[in-house]
The first five atom37 places (N, CA, C, CB, O) and aatype in JSON, in Angstrom:
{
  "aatype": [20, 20, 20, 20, 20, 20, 20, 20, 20, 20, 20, 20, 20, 20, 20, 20, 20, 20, 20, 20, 20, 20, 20, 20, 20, 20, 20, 20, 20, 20, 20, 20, 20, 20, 20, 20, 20, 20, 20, 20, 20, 20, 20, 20, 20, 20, 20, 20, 20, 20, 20, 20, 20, 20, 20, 20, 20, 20, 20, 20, 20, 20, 20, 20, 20, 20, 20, 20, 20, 20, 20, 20, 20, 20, 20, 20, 20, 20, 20, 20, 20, 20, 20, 20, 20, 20, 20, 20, 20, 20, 20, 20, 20, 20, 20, 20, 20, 20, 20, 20, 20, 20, 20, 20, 20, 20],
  "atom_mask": [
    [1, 1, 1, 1, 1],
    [1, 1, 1, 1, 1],
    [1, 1, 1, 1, 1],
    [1, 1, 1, 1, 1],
    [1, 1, 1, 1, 1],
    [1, 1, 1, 1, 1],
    [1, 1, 1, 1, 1],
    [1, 1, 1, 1, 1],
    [1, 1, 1, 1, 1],
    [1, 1, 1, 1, 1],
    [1, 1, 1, 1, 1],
    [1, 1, 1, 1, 1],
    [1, 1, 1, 1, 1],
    [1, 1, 1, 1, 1],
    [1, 1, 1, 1, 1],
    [1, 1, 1, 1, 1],
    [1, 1, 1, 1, 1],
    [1, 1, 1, 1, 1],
    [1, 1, 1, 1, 1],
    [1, 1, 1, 1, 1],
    [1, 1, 1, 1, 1],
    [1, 1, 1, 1, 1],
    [1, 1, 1, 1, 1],
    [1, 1, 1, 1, 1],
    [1, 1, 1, 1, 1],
    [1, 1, 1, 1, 1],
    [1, 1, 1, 1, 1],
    [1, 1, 1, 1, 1],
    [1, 1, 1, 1, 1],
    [1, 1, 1, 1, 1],
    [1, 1, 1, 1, 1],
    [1, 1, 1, 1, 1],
    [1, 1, 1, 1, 1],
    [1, 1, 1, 1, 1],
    [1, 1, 1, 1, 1],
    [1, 1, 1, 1, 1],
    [1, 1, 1, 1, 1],
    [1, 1, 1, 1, 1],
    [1, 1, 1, 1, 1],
    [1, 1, 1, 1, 1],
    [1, 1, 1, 1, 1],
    [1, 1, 1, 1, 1],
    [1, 1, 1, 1, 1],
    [1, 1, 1, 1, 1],
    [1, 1, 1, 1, 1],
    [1, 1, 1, 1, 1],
    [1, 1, 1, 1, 1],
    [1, 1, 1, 1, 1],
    [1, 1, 1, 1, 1],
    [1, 1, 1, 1, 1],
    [1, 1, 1, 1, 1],
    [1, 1, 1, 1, 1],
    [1, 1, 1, 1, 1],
    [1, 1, 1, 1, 1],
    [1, 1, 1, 1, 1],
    [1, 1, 1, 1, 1],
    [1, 1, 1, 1, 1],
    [1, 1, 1, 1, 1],
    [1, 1, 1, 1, 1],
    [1, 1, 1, 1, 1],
    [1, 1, 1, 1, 1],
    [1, 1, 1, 1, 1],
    [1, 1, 1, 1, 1],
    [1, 1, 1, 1, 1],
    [1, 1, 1, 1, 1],
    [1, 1, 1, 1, 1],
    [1, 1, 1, 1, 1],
    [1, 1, 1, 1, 1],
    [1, 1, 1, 1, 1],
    [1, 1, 1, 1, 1],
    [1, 1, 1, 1, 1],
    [1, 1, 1, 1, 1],
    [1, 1, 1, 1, 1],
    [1, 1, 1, 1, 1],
    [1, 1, 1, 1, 1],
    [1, 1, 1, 1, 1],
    [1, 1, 1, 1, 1],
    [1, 1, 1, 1, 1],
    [1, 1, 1, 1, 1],
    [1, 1, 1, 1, 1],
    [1, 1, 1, 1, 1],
    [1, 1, 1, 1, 1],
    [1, 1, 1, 1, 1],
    [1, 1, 1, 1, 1],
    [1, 1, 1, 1, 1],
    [1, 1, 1, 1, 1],
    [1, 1, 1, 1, 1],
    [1, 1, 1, 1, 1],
    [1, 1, 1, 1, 1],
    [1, 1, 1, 1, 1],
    [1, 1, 1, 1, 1],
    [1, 1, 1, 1, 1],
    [1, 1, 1, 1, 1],
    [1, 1, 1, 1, 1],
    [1, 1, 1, 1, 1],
    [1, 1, 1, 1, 1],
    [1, 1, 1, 1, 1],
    [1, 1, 1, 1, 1],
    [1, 1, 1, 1, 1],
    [1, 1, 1, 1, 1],
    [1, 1, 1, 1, 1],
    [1, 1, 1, 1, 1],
    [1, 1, 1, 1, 1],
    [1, 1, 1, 1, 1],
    [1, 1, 1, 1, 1],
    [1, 1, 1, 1, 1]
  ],
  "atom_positions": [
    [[1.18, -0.59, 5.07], [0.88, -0.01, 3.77], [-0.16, 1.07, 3.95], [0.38, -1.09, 2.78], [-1.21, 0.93, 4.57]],
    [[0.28, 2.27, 3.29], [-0.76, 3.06, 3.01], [-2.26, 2.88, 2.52], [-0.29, 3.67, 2.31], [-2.44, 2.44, 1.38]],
    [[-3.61, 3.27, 3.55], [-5.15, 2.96, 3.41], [-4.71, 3.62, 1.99], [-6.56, 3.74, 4.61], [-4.48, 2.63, 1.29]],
    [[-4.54, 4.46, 1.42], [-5.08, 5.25, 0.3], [-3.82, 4.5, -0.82], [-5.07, 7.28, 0.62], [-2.63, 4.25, -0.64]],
    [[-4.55, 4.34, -1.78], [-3.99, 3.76, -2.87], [-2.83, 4.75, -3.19], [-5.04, 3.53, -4.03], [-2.84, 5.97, -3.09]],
    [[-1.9, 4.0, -3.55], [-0.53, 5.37, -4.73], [-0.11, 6.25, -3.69], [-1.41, 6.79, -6.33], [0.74, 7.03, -4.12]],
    [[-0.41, 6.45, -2.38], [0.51, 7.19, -1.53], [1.61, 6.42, -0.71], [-0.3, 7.92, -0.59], [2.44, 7.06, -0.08]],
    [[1.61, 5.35, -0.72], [2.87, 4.31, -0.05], [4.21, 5.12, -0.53], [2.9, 2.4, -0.82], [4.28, 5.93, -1.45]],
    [[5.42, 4.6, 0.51], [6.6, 4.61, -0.27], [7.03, 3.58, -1.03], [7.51, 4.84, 0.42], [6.5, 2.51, -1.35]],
    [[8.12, 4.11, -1.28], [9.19, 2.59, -2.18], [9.34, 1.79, -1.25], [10.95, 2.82, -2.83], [9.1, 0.64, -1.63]],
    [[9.73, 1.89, 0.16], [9.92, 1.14, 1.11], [8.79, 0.4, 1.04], [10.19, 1.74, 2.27], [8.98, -0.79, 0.79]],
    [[7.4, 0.84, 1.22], [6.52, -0.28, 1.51], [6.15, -1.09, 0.51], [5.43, 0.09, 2.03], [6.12, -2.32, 0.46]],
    [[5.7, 0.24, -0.8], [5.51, -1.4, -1.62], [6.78, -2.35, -2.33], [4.48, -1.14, -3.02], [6.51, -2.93, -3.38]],
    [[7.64, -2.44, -1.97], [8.76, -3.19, -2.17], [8.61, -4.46, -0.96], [10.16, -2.15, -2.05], [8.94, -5.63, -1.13]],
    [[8.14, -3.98, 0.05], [7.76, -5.01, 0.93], [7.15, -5.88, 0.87], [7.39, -4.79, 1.65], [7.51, -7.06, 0.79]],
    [[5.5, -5.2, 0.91], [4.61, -5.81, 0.36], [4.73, -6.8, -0.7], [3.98, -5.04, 0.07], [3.98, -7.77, -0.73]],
    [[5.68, -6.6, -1.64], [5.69, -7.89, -2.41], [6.25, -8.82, -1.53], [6.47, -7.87, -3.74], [6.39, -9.86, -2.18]],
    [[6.67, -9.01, -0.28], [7.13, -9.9, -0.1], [7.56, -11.47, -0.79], [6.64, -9.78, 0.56], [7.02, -12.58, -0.91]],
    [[8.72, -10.9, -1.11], [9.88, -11.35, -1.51], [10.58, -12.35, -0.98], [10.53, -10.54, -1.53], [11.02, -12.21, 0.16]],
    [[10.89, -13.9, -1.94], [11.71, -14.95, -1.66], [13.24, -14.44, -1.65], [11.43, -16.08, -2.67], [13.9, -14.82, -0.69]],
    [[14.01, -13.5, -2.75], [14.91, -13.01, -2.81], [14.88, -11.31, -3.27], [15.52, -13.89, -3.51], [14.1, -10.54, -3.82]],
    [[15.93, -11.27, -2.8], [15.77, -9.59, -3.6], [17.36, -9.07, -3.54], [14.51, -8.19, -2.49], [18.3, -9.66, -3.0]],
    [[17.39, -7.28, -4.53], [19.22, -7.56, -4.66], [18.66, -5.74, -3.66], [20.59, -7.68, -7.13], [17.51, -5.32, -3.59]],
    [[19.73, -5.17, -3.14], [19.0, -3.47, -2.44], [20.66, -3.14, -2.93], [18.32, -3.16, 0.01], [21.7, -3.73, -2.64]],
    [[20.39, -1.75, -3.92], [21.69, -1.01, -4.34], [21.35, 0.15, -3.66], [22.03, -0.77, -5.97], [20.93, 0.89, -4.55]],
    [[21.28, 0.75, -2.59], [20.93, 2.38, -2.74], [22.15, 2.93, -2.26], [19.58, 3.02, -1.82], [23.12, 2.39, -1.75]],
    [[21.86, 4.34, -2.57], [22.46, 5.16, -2.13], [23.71, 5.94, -3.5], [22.97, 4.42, -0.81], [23.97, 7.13, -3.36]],
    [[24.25, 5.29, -4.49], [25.02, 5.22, -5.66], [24.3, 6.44, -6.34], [24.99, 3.71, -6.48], [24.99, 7.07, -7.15]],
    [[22.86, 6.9, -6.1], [22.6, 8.07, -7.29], [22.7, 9.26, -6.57], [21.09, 8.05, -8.1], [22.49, 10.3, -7.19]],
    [[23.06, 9.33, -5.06], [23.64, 10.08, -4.21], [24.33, 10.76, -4.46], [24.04, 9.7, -3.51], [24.26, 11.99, -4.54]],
    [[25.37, 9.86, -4.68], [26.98, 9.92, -4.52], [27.37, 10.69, -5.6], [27.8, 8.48, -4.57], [28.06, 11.71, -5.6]],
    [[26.69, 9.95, -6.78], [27.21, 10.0, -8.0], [26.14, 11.83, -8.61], [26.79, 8.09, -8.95], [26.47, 12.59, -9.52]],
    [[25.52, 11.88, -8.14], [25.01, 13.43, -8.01], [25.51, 14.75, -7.54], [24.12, 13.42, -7.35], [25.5, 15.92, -7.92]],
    [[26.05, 13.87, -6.28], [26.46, 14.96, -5.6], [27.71, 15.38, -6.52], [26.77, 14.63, -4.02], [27.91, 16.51, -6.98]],
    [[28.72, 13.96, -6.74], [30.02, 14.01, -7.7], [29.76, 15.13, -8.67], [30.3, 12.55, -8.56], [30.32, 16.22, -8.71]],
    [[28.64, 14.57, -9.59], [28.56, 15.16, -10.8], [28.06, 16.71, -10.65], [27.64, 14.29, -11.68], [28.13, 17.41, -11.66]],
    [[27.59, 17.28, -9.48], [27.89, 18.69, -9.38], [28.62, 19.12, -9.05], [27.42, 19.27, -8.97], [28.42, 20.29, -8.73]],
    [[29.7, 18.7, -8.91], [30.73, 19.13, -8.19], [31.41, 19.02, -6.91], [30.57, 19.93, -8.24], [32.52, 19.43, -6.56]],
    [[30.35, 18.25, -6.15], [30.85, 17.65, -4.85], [30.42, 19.25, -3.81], [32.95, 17.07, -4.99], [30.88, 19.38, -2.67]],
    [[29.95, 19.8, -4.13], [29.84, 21.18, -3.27], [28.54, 20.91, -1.95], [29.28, 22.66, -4.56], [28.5, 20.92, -0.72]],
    [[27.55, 20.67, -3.16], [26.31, 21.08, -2.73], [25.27, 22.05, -2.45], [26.34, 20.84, -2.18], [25.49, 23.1, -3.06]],
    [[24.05, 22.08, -1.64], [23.8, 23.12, -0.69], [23.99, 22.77, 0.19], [22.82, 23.66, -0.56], [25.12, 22.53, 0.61]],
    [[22.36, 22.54, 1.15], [22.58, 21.91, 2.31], [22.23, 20.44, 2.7], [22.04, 22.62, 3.08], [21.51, 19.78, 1.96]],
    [[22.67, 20.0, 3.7], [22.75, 18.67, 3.48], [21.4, 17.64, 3.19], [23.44, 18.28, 4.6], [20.51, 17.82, 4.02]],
    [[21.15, 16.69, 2.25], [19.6, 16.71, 2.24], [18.61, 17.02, 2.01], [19.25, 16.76, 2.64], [17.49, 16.75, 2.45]],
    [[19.21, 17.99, 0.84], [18.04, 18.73, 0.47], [17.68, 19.25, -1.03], [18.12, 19.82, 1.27], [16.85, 20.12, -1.32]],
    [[18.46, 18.56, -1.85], [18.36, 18.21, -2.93], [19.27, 17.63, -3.72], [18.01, 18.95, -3.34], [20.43, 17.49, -3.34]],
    [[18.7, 17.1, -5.28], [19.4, 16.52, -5.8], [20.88, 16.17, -5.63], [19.17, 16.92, -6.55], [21.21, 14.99, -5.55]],
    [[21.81, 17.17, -5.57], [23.08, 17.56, -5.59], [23.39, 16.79, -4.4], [23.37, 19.08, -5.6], [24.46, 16.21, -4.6]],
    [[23.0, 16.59, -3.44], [23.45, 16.52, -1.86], [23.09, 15.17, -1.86], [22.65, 17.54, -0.6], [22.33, 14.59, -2.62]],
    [[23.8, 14.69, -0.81], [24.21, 13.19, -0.35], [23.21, 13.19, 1.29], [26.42, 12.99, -0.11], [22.89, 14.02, 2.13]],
    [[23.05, 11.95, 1.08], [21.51, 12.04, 2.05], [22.08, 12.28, 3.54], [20.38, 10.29, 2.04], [23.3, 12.14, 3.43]],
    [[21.84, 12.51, 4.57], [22.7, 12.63, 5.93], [22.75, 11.42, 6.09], [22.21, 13.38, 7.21], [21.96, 10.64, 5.57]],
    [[24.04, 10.99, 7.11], [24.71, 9.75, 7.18], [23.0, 8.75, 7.97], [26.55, 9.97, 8.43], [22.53, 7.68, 7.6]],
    [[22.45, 9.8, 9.21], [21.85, 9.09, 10.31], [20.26, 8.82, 9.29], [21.76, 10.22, 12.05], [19.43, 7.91, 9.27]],
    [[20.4, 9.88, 8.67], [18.61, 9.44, 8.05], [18.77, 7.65, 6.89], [17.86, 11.43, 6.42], [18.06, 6.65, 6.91]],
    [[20.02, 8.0, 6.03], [20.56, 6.88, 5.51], [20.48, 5.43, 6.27], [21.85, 7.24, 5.32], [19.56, 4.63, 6.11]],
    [[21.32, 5.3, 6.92], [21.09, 4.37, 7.72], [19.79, 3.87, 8.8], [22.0, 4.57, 8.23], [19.78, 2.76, 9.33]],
    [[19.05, 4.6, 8.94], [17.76, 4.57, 9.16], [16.95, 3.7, 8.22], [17.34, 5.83, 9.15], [16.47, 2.58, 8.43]],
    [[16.91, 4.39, 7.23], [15.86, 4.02, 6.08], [16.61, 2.85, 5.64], [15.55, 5.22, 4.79], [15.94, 1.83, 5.55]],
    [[17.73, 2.77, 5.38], [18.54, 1.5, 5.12], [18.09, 0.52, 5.55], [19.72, 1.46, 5.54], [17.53, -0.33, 4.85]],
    [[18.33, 0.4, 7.36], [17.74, -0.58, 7.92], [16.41, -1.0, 7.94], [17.99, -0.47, 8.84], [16.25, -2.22, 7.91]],
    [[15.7, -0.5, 7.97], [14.13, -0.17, 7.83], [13.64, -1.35, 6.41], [13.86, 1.93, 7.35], [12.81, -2.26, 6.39]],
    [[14.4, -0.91, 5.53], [14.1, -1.66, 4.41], [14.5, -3.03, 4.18], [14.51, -1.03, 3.49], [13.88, -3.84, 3.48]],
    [[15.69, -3.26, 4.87], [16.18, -4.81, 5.2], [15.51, -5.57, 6.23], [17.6, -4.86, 5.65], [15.52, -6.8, 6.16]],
    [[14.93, -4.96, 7.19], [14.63, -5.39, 8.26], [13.21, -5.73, 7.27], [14.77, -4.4, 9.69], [13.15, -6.9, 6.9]],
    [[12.63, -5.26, 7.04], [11.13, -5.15, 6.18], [11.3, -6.24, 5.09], [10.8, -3.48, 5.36], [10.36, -7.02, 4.96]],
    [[12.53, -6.38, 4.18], [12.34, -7.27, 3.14], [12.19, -8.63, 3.94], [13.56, -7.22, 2.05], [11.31, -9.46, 3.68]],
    [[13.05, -8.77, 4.87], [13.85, -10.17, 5.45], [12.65, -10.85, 6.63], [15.68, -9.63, 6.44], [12.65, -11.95, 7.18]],
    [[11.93, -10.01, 6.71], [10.98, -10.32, 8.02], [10.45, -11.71, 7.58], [9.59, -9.09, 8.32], [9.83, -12.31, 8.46]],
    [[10.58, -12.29, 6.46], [9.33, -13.13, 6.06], [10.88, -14.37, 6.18], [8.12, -12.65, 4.11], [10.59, -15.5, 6.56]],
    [[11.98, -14.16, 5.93], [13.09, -15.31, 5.77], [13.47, -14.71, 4.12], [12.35, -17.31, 5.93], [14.3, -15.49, 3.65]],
    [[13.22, -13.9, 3.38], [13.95, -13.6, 2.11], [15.51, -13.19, 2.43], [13.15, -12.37, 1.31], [16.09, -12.64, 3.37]],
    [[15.89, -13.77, 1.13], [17.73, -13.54, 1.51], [17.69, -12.33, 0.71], [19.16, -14.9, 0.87], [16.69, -11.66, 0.46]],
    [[19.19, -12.07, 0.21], [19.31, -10.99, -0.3], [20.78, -10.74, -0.98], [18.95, -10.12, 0.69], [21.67, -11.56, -0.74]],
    [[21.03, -9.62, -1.82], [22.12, -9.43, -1.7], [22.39, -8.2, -1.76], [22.68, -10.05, -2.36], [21.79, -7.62, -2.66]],
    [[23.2, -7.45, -1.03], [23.38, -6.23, -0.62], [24.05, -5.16, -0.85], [23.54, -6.3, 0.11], [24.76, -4.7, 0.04]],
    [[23.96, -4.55, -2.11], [25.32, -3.7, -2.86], [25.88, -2.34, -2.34], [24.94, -3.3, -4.37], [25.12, -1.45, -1.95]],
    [[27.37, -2.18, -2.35], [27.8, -1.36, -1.58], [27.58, -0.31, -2.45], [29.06, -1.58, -1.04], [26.83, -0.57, -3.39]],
    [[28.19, 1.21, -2.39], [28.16, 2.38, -3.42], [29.43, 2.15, -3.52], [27.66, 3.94, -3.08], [30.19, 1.84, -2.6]],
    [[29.76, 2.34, -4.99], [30.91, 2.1, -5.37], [31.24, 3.79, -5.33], [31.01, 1.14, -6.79], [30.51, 4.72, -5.01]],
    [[32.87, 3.78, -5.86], [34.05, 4.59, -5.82], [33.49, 5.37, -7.02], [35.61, 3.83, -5.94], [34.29, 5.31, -7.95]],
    [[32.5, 6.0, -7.29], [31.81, 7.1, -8.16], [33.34, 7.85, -9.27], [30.91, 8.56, -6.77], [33.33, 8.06, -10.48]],
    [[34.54, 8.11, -8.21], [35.16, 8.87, -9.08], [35.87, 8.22, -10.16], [35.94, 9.63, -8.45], [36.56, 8.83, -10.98]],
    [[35.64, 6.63, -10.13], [36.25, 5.68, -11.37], [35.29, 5.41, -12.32], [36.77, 4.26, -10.94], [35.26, 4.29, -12.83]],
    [[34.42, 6.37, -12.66], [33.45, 6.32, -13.58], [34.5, 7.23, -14.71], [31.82, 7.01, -13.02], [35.36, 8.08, -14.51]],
    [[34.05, 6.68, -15.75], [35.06, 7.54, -17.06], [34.53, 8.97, -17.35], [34.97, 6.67, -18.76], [35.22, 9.62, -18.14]],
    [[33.21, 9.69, -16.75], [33.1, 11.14, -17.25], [34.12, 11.99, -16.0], [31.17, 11.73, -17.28], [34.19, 13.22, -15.99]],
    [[34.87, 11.13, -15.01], [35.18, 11.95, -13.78], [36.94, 12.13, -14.06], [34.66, 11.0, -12.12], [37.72, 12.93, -13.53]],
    [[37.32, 10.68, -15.44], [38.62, 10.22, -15.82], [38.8, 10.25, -17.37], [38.84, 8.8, -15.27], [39.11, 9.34, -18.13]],
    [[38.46, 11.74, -17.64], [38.74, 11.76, -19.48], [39.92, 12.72, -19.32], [37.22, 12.53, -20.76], [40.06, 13.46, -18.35]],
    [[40.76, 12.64, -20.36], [41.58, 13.67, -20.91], [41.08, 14.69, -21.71], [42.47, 13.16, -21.58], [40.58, 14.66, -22.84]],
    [[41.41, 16.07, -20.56], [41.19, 17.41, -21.31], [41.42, 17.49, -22.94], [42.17, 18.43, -20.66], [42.32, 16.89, -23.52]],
    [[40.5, 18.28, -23.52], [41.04, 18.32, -25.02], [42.16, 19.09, -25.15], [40.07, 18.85, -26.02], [42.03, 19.79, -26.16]],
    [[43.5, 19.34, -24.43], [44.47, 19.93, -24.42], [45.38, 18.89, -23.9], [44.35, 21.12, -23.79], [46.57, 19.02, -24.16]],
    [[44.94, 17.73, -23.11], [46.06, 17.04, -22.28], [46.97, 16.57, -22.75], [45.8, 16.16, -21.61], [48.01, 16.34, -22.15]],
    [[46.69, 16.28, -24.2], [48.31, 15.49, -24.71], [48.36, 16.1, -26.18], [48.36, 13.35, -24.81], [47.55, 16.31, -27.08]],
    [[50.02, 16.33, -25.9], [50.54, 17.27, -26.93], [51.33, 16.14, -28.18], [51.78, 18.51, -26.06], [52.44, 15.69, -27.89]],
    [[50.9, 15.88, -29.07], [51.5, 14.99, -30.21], [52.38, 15.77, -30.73], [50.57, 14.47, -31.31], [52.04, 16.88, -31.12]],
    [[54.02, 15.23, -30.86], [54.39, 15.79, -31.87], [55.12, 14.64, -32.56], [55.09, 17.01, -31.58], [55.3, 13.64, -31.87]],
    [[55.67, 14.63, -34.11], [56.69, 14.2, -34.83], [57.31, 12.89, -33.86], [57.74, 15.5, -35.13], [57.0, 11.69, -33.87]],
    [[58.24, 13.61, -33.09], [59.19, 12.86, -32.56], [58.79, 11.7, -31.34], [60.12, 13.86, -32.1], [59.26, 10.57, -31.17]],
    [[58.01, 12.24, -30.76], [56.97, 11.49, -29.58], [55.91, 10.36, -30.8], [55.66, 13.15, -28.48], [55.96, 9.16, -30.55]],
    [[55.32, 10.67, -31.62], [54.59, 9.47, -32.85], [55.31, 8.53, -33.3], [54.14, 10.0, -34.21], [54.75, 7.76, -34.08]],
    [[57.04, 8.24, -32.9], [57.2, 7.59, -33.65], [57.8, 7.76, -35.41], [56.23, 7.22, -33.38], [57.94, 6.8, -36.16]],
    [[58.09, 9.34, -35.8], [57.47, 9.28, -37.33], [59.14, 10.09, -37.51], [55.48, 10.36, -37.86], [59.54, 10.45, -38.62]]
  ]
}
């Protein structure tokens, strides 16, 4: 833990509580960022838009499991889900469907 108060990361003081259980989702506001700009980006890692590099990810990943669990805390471990089955990625254009008469039924 950081000597100086309020400069720690999330990593540490999440540790520091050492924890009987705990649930770790990361990585999902990534994904779902990068999605929601468009999937383009800049460069990798380097802001919002962008999806973290695979090797720094998994780094810090481990780092943080290895850190919760040191004491015997279990856990449960959430994957990043499939971002593009979110409903702003699966709406119908306001043009997509053409009603008429005969297609209503009427």
């Amino acid at each position: 833990m950081s000597s100086t108060e309020g400069t720690g990361t999330m990593r540490e003081y999440a540790v520091q509580t050492r924890p009987t259980f705990f649930t770790c989702w990361l990585g999902s506001n990534d994904v779902l960022g990068y999605a929601s700009d468009g999937g383009t980006g800049s460069a990798p890692g380097t802001g919002l838009s962008d999806i973290t590099p695979l090797a720094a990810f998994e780094e810090n990943y481990n780092l943080l499991i290895e850190g919760m669990t040191e004491d015997g805390a279990k856990g449960v471990l959430i994957t990043i889900p499939d971002v593009t089955s979110v409903p702003a990625f699966n709406t119908i254009p306001y043009d997509g469907l053409v009603l008429t008469r005969e297609s209503h039924g009427r």
